[in-house]
ZAMARGU-4260 file (C-alpha; in steps of 0.2 Angstrom, whole numbers, plus 5000, padded with zeros to 4 digits):
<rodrens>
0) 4618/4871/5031 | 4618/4871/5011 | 4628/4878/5001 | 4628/4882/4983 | 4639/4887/4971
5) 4635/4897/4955 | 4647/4898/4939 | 4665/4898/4940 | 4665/4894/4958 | 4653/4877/4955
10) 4668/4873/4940 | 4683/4875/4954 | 4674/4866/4967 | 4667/4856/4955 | 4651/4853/4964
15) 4634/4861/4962 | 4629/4861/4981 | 4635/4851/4997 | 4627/4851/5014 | 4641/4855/5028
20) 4642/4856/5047 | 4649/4872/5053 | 4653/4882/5067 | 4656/4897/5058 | 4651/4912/5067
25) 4652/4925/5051 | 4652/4921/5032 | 4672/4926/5032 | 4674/4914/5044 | 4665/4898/5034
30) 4673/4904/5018 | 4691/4901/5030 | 4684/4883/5033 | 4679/4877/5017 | 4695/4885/5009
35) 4702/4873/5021 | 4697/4856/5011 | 4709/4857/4999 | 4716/4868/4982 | 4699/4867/4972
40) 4691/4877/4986 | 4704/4888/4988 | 4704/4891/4971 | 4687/4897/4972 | 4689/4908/4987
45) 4707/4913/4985 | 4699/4932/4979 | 4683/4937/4990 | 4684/4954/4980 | 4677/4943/4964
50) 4665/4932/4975 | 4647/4938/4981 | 4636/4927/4993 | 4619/4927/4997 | 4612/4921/5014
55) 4593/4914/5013 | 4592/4922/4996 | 4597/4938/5000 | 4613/4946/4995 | 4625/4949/5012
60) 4642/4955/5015 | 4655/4941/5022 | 4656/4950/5038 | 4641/4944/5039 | 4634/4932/5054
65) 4627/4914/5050 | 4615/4911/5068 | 4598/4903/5058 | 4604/4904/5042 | 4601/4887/5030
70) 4606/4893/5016 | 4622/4902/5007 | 4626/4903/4989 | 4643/4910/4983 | 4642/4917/4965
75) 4652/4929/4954 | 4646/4947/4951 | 4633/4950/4939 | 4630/4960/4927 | 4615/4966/4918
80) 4612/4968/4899
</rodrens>
């Protein structure tokens, strides 16, 4: 599955993308593993309330589920001007 990051949560990871295996059954549960790595990524998840994610391109909740998904990105909330 890829992953992207957008933002501030590509500057706390400090990458742009990876590919990762998972077993994940929701997105909660993926953001659980990948916090998991280490301190930049809990960094980057430590406040769900100031992530959004997008599954496939489509913005989702992180409840969730992840079957046939190949694609999440993790981003920061927009806002229009």
């Amino acid at each position: 599955m890829d992953i992207l990051y957008f933002a501030w949560v590509r500057e706390r990871i400090g990458l742009p993308k990876e590919k990762v295996e998972t077993t994940a059954a929701n997105v909660r549960d993926l953001v659980a593993e990948l916090s998991a790595r280490g301190p930049r990524y809990a960094a980057a998840f430590a406040d769900l309330s100031a992530l959004r994610v997008a599954l496939d391109q489509d913005l989702s909740d992180f409840d969730a589920p992840l079957e046939g998904v190949r694609e999440v990105a993790f981003f920061p909330p927009m806002t229009g001007g």
